[in-house]
N, C-alpha and C positions, 0 to 999 in steps of 0.2 A: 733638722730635728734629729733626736737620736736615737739610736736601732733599737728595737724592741724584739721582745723573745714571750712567745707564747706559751702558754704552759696548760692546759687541759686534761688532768690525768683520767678523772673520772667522766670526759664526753659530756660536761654538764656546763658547755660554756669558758671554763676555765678563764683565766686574769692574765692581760698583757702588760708582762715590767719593761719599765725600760731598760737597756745594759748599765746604764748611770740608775744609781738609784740614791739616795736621802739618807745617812745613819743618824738620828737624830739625837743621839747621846753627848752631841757636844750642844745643842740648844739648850742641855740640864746644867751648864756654869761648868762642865767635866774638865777640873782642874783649873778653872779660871772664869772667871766670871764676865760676861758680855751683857749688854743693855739689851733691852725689849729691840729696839731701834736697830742694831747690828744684828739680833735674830732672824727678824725680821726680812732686812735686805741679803742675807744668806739666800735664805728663801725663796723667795721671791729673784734670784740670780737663777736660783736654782729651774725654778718653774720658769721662766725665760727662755732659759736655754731646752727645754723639754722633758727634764726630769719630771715623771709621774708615777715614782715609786716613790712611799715614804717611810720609813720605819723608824719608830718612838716604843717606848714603853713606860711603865711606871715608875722604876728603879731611877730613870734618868732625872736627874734634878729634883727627886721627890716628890714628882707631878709634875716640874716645871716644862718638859719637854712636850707633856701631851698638851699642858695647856698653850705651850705658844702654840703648836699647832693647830689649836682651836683658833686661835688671832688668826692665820695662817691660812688656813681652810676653808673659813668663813667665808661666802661669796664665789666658790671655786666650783663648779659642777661639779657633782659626785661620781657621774658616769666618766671623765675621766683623769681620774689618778688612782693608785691604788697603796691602802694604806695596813699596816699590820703594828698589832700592840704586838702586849705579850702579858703571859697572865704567872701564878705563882706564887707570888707577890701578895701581900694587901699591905696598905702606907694607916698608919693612923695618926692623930696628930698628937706632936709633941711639946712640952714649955720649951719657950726659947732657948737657946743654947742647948738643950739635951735630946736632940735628934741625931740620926745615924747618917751617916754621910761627910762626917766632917775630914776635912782637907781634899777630900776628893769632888763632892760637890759645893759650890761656893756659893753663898750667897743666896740659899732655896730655902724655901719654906721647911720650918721644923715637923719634921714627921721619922716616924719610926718603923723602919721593915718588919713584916714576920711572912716567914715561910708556910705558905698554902698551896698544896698541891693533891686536895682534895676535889671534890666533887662540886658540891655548895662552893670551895674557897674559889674554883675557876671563875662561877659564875660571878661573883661577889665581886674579883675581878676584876671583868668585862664592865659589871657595871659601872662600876667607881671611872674606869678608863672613857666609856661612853660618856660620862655626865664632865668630865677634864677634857674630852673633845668636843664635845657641843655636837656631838654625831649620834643618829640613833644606828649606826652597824659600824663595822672594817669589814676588809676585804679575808685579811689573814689573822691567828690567832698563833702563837709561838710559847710554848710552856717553856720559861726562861731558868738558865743555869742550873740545868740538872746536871753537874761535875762537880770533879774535882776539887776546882779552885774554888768553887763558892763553899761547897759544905765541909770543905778540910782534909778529907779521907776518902779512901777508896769502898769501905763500908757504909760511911755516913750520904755516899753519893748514891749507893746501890740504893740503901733505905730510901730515898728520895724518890727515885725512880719505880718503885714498889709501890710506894704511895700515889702517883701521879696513876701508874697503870689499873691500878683501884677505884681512882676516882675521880682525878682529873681527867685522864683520856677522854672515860664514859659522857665527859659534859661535851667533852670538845665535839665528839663523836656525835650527840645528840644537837648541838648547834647545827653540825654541818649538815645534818640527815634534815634539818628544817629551815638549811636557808639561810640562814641568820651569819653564816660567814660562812666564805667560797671554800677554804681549806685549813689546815693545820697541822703544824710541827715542835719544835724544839727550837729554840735560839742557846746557844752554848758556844767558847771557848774549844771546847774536844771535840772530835770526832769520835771517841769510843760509846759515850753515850748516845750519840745518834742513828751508829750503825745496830746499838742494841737495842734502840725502840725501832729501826728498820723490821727487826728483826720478827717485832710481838706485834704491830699494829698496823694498821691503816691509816698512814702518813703521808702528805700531799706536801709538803714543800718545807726543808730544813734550813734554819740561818745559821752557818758556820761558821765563827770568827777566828782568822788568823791561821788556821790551820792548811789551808791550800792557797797557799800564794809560791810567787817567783822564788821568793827564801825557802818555805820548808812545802814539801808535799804531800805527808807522811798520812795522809789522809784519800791518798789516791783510790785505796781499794772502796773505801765507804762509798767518794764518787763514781766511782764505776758502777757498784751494787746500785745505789739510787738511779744511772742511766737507767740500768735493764731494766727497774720497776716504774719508771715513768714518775717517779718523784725528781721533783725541782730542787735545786742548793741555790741558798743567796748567798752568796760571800761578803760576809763582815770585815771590816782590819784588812783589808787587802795590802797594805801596809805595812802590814808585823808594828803597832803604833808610832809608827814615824820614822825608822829609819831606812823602808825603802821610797819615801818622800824627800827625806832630806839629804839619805845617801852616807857611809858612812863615819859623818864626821865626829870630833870630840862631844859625848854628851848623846849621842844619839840615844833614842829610847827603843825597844824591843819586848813584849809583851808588857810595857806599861812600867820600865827600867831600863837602868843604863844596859846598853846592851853590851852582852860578853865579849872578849876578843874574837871566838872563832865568829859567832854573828857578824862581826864589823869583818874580819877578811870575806867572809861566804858574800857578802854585800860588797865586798868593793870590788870582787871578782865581776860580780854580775855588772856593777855600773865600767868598770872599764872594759866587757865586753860590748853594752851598749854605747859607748864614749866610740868606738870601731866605726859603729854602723851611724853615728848619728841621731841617736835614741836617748830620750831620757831616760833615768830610771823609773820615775816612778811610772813613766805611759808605759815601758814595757811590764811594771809591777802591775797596774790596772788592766793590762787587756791580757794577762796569761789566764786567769780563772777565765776566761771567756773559751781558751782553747776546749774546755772539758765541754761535752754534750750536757751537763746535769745541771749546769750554770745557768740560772734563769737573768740574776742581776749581779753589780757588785755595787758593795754601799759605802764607800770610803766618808770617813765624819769630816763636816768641812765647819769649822766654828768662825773664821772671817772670810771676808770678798776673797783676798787672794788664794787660798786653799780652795774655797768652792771653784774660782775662776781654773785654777790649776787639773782640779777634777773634769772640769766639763772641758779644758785642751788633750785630757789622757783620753778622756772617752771618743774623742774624735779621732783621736793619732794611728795610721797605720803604719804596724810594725813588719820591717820586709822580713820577709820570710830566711832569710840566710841570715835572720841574728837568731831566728829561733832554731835554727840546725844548728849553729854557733853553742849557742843555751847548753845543749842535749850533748853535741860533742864533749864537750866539759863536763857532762854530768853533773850538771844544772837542773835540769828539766827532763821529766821520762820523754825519751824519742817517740814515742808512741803517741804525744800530743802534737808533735810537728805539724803544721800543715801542709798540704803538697804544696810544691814548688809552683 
């Protein structure tokens, strides 16, 4: 089975992830569209092998991620997996053909995003997410894309964030003090806006994508501030979206595009120090977030058998310790996550 990391900030029981955890953003069609049937046996690979972490939210498939997880879930004891939406959000429905998502989610029901990061829009939410899982709670609640990339600017992000701390927090805050979910954070792309609600809130566990992997780690210090506070990091895109899976060949992707020339050298540096030791790339890409103390899981998205199958051999693979002194010598990786010898 595989390794689990406990996480109890507030002494109140706290939620056991596993290191492999579920991104469930490729069950939404994310760039390509897959049958109920191939969701499905994803899934169900996954819970096989012992993943009991799952993470979905509304944005993905425009419902369609939380509802297969309802397929999914259905029949599963609740007591053990643990599952986190994300709120923000509300989906309303659309005429066909004029919903938002197009090229990006394929083949999902017509619905149209609007930004809520109010008080009421939290809860509003939740519910909509409860009644698409056929659940009445989650484990975890994640106020989703409060940056950059989603609202355009560095103003229009701050404004967000103003908003959430007004009124979203307040819900989240009031769920938690009553039980209704175990803890709550931010899921985001950046680490700046994470370490500035660090900053103002009572924050129990942040989902970070892309930004602390084997390729960049520019997000070190926000990790560290979260060790000292006893807050949990999931790692999203542990991947940088596919070119530390694939390695880097013609076409590789890098935040969700072809990736630039220095990404593709900084990546081929790394795969032909692990090509030395005997190491795949992407195992060594999968188990570096695991070196930081604040790392609770990492959720790499698995949308076929072989990817899911690929994830759950990374999660198993131990990496010897002279490639990760290797790493650090190059000025790869801060020395200061090394393990001892």
């Amino acid at each position: 089975m595989l390794a689990r990391r406990h996480w109890d900030r507030r002494g109140t029981g706290g939620v056991s992830f596993t290191e492999l955890g579920f991104g469930a953003a490729p069950l939404g069609n994310l760039f390509k569209a897959i049958s109920e049937d191939e969701a499905q046996a994803v899934l169900e690979a996954a819970w096989a092998a012992g993943v009991r972490y799952y993470d979905t939210a509304p944005l993905y498939g425009m419902g369609l991620s939380e509802t297969r997880m309802n397929h999914f879930l259905r029949g599963k004891p609740r007591g053990e997996y643990v599952l986190s939406t994300k709120v923000g959000r509300l989906l309303s429905a659309a005429p066909p053909g004029q919903g938002d998502g197009a090229g990006k989610w394929l083949d999902v029901p017509s619905r149209r995003e609007s930004f809520d990061y109010s008080h009421d829009g939290v809860l509003r939410s939740l519910e909509a997410s409860l009644e698409r899982l056929g659940l009445d709670r989650v484990d975890l609640l994640y106020v989703h894309d409060l940056d950059v990339f989603t609202h355009g600017s560095e103003a229009a992000k701050q404004a967000r964030l103003e908003e959430f701390m007004a009124g979203g927090y307040r819900a989240l805050c009031r769920l938690r003090d009553e039980g209704v979910i175990s803890g709550f954070g931010a899921g985001v792309n950046e680490w700046e806006p994470c370490d500035w609600l660090l900053d103002r809130g009572e924050f129990d566990v942040f989902l970070l994508a892309g930004r602390f992997t084997l390729l960049e780690q520019g997000a070190l210090g926000f990790m560290d501030k979260a060790a000292q506070r006893g807050v949990g990091v999931v790692i999203g895109g542990p991947y940088n979206s596919g070119i530390l899976a694939t390695g880097p060949r013609p076409g590789a992707h890098y935040n969700y595009a072809p990736a630039p020339q220095d990404v593709l050298d900084r990546a081929a540096r790394l795969q032909a120090l692990g090509e030395r030791y005997g190491v795949r790339l992407v195992d060594a890409a999968f188990r570096f977030p695991l070196l930081h103390p604040a790392t609770v899981s990492v959720i790499p998205g698995g949308q076929g058998r072989s990817e899911m199958d690929s994830n759950i051999r990374a999660a198993g693979s131990a990496i010897p310790q002279a490639l990760w002194q290797a790493l650090a010598d190059a000025g790869l990786i801060p020395r200061r996550l090394v393990p001892p010898a």
